[in-house]
Every structure is written in C-alpha cells, then in structure tokens.
N, C-alpha and C positions, 0 to 999 in steps of 0.2 A: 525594249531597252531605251535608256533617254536619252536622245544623243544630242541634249544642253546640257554644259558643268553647269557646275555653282554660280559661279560670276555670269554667265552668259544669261540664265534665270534670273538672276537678279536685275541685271540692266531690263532685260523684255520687263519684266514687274516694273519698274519705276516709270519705264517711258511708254508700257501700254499695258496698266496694271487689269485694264478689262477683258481684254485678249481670253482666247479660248485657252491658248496654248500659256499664257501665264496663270491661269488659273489651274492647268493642271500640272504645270511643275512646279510650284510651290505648295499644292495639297501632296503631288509624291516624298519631295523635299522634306513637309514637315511631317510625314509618316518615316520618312526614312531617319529623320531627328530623335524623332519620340523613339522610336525602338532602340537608337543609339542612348536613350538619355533610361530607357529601362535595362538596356542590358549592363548598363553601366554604373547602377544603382546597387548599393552595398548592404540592399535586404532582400527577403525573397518575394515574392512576385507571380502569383496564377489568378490566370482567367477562369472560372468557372461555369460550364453553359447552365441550362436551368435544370439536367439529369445530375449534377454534380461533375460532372466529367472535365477534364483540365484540356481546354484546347491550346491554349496558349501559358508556357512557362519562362521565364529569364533564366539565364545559366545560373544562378545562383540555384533557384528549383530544381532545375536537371542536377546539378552536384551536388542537393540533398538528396533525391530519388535514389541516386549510386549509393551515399552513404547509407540509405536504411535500406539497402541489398533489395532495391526498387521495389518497396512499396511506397504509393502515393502520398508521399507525404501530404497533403491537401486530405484526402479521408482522413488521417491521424490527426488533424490538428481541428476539422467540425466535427471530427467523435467528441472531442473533449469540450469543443465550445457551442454544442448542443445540446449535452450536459448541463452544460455553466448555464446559458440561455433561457433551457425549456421551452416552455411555451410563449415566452415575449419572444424569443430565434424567429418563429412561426409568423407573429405579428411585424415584426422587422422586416419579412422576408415579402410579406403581401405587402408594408406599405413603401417599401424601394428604401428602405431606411439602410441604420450602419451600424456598425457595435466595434468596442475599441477596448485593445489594453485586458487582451485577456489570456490569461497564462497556459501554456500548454505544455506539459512534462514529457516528453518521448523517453525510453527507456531503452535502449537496443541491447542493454544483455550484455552476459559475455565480461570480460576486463574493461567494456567501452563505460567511459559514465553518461550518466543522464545529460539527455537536451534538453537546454529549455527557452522555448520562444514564447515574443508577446505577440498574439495576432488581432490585429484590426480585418473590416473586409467592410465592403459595402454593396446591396444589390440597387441594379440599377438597369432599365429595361432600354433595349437600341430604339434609337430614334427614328419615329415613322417617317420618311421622306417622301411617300406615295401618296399621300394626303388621302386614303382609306383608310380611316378608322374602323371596318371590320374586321381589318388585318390584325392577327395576335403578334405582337413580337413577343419573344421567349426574354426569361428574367435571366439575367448574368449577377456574378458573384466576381467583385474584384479583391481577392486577397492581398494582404500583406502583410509577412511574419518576419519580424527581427530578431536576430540571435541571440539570445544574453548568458548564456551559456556561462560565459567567463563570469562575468559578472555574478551570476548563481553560486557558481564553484569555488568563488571567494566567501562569498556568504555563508554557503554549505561549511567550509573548513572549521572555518568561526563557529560555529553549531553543533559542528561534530565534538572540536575541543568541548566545549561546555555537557554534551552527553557522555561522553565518556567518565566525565566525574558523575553525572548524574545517576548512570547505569551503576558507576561501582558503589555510589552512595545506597542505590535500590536494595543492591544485593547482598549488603550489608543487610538492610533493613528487613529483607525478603529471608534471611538466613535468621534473623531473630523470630520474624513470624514462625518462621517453622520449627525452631525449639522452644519457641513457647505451646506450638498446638501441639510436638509431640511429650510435653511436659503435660500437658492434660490430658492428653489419651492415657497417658501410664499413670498417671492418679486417680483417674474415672475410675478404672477396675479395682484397686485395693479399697478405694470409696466404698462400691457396691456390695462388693465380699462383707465389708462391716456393716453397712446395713442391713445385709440380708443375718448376717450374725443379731443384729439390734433385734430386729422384726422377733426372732426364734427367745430369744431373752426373753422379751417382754410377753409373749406368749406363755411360758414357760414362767414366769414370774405370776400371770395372772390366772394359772392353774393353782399351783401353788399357796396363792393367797401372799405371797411376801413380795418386797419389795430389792430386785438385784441392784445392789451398789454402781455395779458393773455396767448396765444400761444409763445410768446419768452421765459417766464417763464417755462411752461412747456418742451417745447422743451429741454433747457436747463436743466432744471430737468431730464429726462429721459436720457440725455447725460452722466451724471454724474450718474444717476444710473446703464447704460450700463457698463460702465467704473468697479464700482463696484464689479458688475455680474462680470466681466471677471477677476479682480482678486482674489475672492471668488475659482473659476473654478480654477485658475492658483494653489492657496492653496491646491487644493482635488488631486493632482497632484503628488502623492510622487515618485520620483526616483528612491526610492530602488525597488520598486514592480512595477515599469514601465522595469529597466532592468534584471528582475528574467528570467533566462533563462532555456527552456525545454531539462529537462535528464529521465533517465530512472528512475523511483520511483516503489517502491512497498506500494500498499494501505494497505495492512497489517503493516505497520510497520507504517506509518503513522498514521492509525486509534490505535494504540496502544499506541504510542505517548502520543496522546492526553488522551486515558482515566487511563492511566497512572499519569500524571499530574494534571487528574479531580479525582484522588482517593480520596485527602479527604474530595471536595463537596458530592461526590456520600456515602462515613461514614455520613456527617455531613447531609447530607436528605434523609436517611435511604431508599438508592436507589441498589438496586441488579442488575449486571450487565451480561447478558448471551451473553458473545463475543463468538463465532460460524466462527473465520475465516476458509477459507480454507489452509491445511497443507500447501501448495504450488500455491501462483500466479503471474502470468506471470508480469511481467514487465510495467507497464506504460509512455509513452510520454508525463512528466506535470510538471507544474510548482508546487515544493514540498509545496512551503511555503503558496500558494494561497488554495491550497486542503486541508493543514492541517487547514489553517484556516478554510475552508468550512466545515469540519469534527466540530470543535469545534465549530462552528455555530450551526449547527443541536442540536449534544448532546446537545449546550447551550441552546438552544429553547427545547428541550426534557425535560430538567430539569426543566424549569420554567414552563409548561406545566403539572407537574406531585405534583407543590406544592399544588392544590387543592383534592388529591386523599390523604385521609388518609389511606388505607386498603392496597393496592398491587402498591409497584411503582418498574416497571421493566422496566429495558431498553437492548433490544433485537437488535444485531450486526452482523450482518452476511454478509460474502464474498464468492464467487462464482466465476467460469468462467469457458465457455467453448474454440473453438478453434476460433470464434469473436468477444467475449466481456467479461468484466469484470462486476461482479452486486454488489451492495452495498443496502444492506437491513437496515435501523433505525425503530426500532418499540417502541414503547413506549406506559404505562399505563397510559395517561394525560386526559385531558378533548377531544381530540378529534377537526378536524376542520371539519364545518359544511358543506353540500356538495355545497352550493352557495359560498362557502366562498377559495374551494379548489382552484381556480383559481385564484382568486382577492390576496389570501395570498402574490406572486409572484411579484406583483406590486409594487413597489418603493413607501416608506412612508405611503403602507396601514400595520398599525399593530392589535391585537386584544391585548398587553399589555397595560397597564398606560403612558400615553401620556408622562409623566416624565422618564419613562425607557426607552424606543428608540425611534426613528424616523420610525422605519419602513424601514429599508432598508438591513435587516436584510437577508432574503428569497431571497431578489432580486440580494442579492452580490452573494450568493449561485448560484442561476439559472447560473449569470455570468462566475462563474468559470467552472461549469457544461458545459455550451457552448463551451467556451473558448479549452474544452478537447474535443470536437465533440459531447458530451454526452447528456442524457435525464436524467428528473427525473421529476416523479409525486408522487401523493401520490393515495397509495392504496385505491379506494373505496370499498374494500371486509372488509377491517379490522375495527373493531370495538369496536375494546379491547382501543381505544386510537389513534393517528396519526401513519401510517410506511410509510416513505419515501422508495423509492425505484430509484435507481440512475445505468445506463448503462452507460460502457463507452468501447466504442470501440477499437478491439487491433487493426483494419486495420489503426487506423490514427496514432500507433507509428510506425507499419510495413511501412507505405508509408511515414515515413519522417525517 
C-alpha cells in the first residue's frame, strides 16, 4: 500500500525527480490514472492475450457480457470481423498492425432488438525490458467497440418505413405473377386437346384424299393462341428481380425485417412470436430481396395456417450455423400438412387454401429461391405440434464465388 498521497508524490517528483521512491509513485500513480481514465471511458474496452482470451475488461465490457446472458462478447464481435477481414485479419495480426470501423450486428433474440457496434482493435506485442531477444513475448489484441445502436435504430425505422411499401408493392406484383402463370396452365391443356384433335384431322384428311375445312381453322386457332401464351410468359418476366444481383446478406436481419413489419398482423391474430436467432451469423451469397420475399412467404402461410387453431398460435424462428451451412427453423401451431401432401405442397398451383386466395404457387416460388442459393428445405415429419419448415443453405456456395 503507498503510504504517499497525491500532493506528497508530487512535491518528492519536483524536488528529487530521480529518486527511487519518486519514480515509483508516479509509474503507480499513472497506472492508477490510466485505469481511472479507461473505466471511465463511454466505449467498450478488452484486452486480448494471444489465445483470444479477455484478461482485462472496463465495466462497460462486464455490462455487456450480462447483457448477452455472459457470453464473451469479444468472440461475438472477431466472429464477425474475421469474416469481414480474411485473410489480411491473418496478415494484420503477424505484422502488429490495426483494423478500424468495422461493423458488427449482434442479434440476442427474443423482443430485444439488434446491436450494433463499430470495432476498431489493434495487435501489439509487450515490450522486451530484459534486453534478450530470444525471449518470445506473446501478441495482445487491444479492442475497442462503440455502440451505435441508437443511431442504427433510427436509421433502421426510416428503412422499415420505405419496405413496408415496397413488400406491399411486391405482393401486388407477386399476385399478378401468379394469375398470369395460373392463366397458362389452364390454357396449355385445352391448347393440347386441340392439337391432339389437329393431328387426328389431318391424318384422317390424308387417308381420305380431301382436304378438312376444319384443320385450317384449328390450326389457325392454336397459332393465335401460341402467340398469346408467349406474351402472357413475356408479362411474368419483371426486370427488376431478373437483374437483383448476389451480395453478402445476413438472414438474421432479413428474417427480422419481415417480422418486424408483420408486428401488427401477429397483435391483430393473437400470434406470439419466439425468434431464437443466433447472436452471430455468417454472411450469405443471395439475392436479398428474393429471400426476404421467401421469409415472408412461409410466415405468410404460417399465419393462415394457424387461423383455424383457437388455443395456442405460436410461431417458432430460429437460426443456427456451423462451419458449412446456415439452418433456418419455421415451426408453427397450424393445422399441420398431411404426410401425402408434404411433397405435392411444392408443386406449382397445388394449394390446400380457397381457390379465390392463391393460385398455388406460393411453396413453389419458395423451393425456387431455396435452389437458386444451392439450398434444401423440407418439412419436418417429427413435428407434430403444426408444420416446421426447415431450410439449409450452404456457406461453401458464397466461399466459392
């Protein structure tokens, strides 16, 4: 214990600044500064040794470790910036360098909204005082993550506003697709029946020797409906989602997105929602707007699925990933689909709704997009509480492109 204050340090420093004893109450002094002037500091703040491990936090650290129901926040935030990094992190890290201004999403679930910090950090190796250079010192990692939460969440509102027009514009547009394709499914077949009638004509005309009135008619006919068919086809064709180009997406923010915007369907049919993302997932190779649609697909079927259930209507979300794939859990308390039925659902214009509510192509845009990201998705035959979609999608197909 130092048994000189402040002032008494001070004078020994001025009037025998070489002194033994004032050189080590002003090295205590300014350790005991510095830790006043970091716990005091309104960002967060860890030391990292060279195995990752956090020996040294400021309270701000410790009172986010509580809030993420103590896990390390410091892993959560170089998952993400080792991601972002790659392989310059690697080079950074051998040559004692720094990296700055890079964004990190935490996600805790539940009613909590997203975090979101910028983290700077820089490695840097202690200082040899032994003057042996065979001696390794170990590398340190000094973090520092500022909150901008607020700041996000302003931002985000503004965003949400502008999707919520843009979703209801989609589904709109998403509603014509699908009476146009089932407008040509049900003209294909009376198409075919007259051709196959053509075919038997002119057969039957060239036995005969004469010439049937009735095949130039036809013929014609089906010219003209050809014609049709292709520009129907030409109609289902939109622009914008033909040139949606693939970036890096995170499904978490996406699948929030949406149930953010369904908040007040989900008030309005007394639907309780248990989103279960993971704090931290890796990055996807996808087209944003096509998945967000497919997300709002599901929930949308989830919800109309769950109008017949007066007792428990719950809709169960959950995200996961290890080191090759991303998982995406929908489970819901609806009526359930029936096990002849779980394959056929998939099928283009099979639906088990009111022939006036869709066309049935609902499941099948889904599978599409599902594809389209290298991915799977069936539905779970174990659960029996209602339907759970379960959907994989692969990190090697954004690693390989």
């Amino acid at each position: 214990m130092n048994k000189y204050n402040t002032l008494e340090a001070i004078k020994i420093f001025l009037t025998e600044p070489e002194a033994e004893a004032s050189t080590y109450l002003m090295t205590t002094l300014g350790k005991v500064l510095l830790e006043s002037v970091i716990d005091a500091t309104p960002v967060v703040i860890a030391l990292l040794d060279d195995a990752g491990q956090v020996i040294l936090g400021n309270p701000k650290y410790q009172k986010l470790t509580t809030e993420f129901e103590y896990h390390e926040p410091a892993s959560l935030f170089l998952a993400v910036i080792k991601e972002n990094l790659g392989e310059h992190g690697l080079y950074l890290r051998r040559q004692q360098g720094y990296f700055s201004d890079q964004e990190v999403r935490i996600d805790p679930g539940g009613y909590h909204y997203p975090r979101w910090f910028i983290c700077s950090g820089t490695w840097f190796r202690e200082t040899d005082t032994t003057g042996v250079a065979e001696i390794d010192k170990p590398d340190y990692l000094l973090l520092v993550a500022h909150d901008v939460t607020l700041f996000k969440r302003q931002q985000e509102e503004i965003r949400l506003n502008a999707l919520r027009a843009l979703l209801a514009e989609e589904e709109l547009t998403e509603g014509l697709r699908e009476i146009l394709a089932g407008a040509i499914h049900h003209l294909e077949a009376p198409m075919n029946l007259m051709g196959a009638a053509l075919n038997r004509l002119k057969r039957r005309a060239e036995m005969s020797g004469t010439e049937d009135p009735l095949c130039l008619v036809l013929q014609e006919t089906l010219t003209n409906s050809h014609e049709a068919l292709n520009y129907l086809r030409q109609g289902m064709s939109f622009p914008d989602t033909q040139r949606e180009i693939a970036i890096p997406v995170n499904l978490n923010e996406l699948i929030h997105e949406v149930l953010t915007v369904f908040t007040y369907r989900f008030l309005a049919e007394g639907i309780v929602i248990d989103w279960q993302p993971a704090l931290v997932l890796p990055s996807l190779l996808g087209h944003a707007k096509r998945l967000r649609n497919m997300f709002k697909q599901l929930i949308d079927n989830a919800i109309a699925a769950m109008k017949s259930n007066r007792q428990q209507r719950e809709l169960h979300i959950l995200t996961c990933s290890d080191a090759e794939v991303i998982t995406v859990t929908l489970a819901d308390t609806g009526v359930g689909i029936a096990e002849e039925l779980r394959l056929k659902v998939f099928e283009p214009f099979f639906t088990t709704k009111r022939a006036e509510k869709r066309t049935g192509m609902g499941l099948t845009t889904v599978q599409e997009i599902v594809n389209l990201h290298a991915g799977t998705i069936y539905i779970d035959p174990d659960y029996t509480h209602g339907s759970r979609f379960i959907l994989h999608f692969p990190l090697a197909h954004y690693r390989e492109n």
